[in-house]
N, C-alpha and C positions, 0 to 999 in steps of 0.2 A: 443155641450155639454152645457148644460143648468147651469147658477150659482145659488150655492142655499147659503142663510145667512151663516155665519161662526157661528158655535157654541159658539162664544167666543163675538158673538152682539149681544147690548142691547139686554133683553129679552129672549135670546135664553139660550141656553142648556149648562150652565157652567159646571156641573156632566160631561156630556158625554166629554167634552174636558179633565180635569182632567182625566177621565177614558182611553180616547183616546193620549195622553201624557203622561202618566206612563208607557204605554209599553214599552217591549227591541224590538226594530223591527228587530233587526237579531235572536232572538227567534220566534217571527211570521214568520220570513223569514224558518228558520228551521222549523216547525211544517210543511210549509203549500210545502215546497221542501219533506215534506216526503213522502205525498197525493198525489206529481207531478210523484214521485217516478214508481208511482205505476197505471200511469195512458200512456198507449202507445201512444198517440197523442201525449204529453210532451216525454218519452226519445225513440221515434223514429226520431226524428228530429234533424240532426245535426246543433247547434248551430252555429251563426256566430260570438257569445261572447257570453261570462260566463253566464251560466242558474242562477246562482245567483246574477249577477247585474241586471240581467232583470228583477227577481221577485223584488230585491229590492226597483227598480228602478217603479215598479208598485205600491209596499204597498208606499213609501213614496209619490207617488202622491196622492194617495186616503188618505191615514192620511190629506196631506196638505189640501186637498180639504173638507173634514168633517169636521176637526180642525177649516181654516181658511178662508171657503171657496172661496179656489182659484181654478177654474175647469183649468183642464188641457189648454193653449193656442194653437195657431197657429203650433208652432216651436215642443211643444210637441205633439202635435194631429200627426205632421209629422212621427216622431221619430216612432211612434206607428206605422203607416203606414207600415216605412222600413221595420219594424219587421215580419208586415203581407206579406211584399213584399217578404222578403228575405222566408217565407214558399212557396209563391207562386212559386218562381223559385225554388225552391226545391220539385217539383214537389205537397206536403204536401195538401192537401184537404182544402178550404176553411172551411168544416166541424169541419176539426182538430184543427183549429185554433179556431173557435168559441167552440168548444167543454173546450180548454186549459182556455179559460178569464173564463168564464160560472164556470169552477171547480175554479179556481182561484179564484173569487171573494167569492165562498163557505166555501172555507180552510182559507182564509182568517177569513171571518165569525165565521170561527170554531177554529180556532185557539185563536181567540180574545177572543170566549165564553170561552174555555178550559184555557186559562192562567190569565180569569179574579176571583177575590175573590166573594162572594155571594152577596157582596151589588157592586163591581162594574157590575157584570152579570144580576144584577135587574136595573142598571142604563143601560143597553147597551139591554138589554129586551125592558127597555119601549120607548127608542128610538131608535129603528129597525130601523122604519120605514123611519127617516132623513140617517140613515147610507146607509141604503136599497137604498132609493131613490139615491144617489148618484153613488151609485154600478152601479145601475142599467142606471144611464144615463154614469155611465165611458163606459159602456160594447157597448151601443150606440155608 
């Protein structure tokens, strides 16, 4: 996983931290469980723990890593792993799994836009692209 500046050095993108820090992340957490809701690769799979610590446990990485950019480490890259692991022995399609990050990082996205006000959604618009880029190397 690639490190990217924290939005909170020199020069970088103080708005989007602000923006990124005012959320309730168990309301992102809620919005983005209701999209999983509805999506069968997520509730056909019997969990090995709570579907709500794991989402959790997903947004507060990617916050940390936008926020402060801290990319996920070693021990976490693992954790990630197990999770794929434990589909894999559950017979569960590699497909399903890349199907579930892929929605995930979206509702996420969507979530953020839907409970942002009109100037934090024009500050989270014109830095997409840093939030984006991160997503997109988590889903890596």
């Amino acid at each position: 996983m690639n490190a990217h500046p924290a939005v909170n050095a020199p020069g970088s993108r103080s708005a989007l931290r602000r923006v990124l820090e005012r959320f309730d992340v168990g309301v992102v957490i809620r919005r983005m469980e209701a999209g999983f809701s509805q999506l069968p690769a997520y509730t056909s799979f019997s969990w090995p723990v709570d579907r709500s610590a794991v989402v959790r446990w997903n947004v507060d990485l990617i916050l940390r890593w936008v926020i402060n950019g801290t990319a996920p480490d070693d021990y976490v890259q693992s954790e990630m792993h197990e999770l794929l692991r434990a589909r894999a022995v559950a017979a569960q399609p590699i497909e399903d799994s890349i199907l579930v990050y892929r929605r995930g990082v979206r509702l996420f996205w969507d979530a953020l836009l839907d409970l942002a006000t009109d100037e934090e959604r024009a500050v989270l618009t014109a830095e997409a692209d840093t939030v984006w880029r991160c997503l997109e190397d988590y889903l890596d």
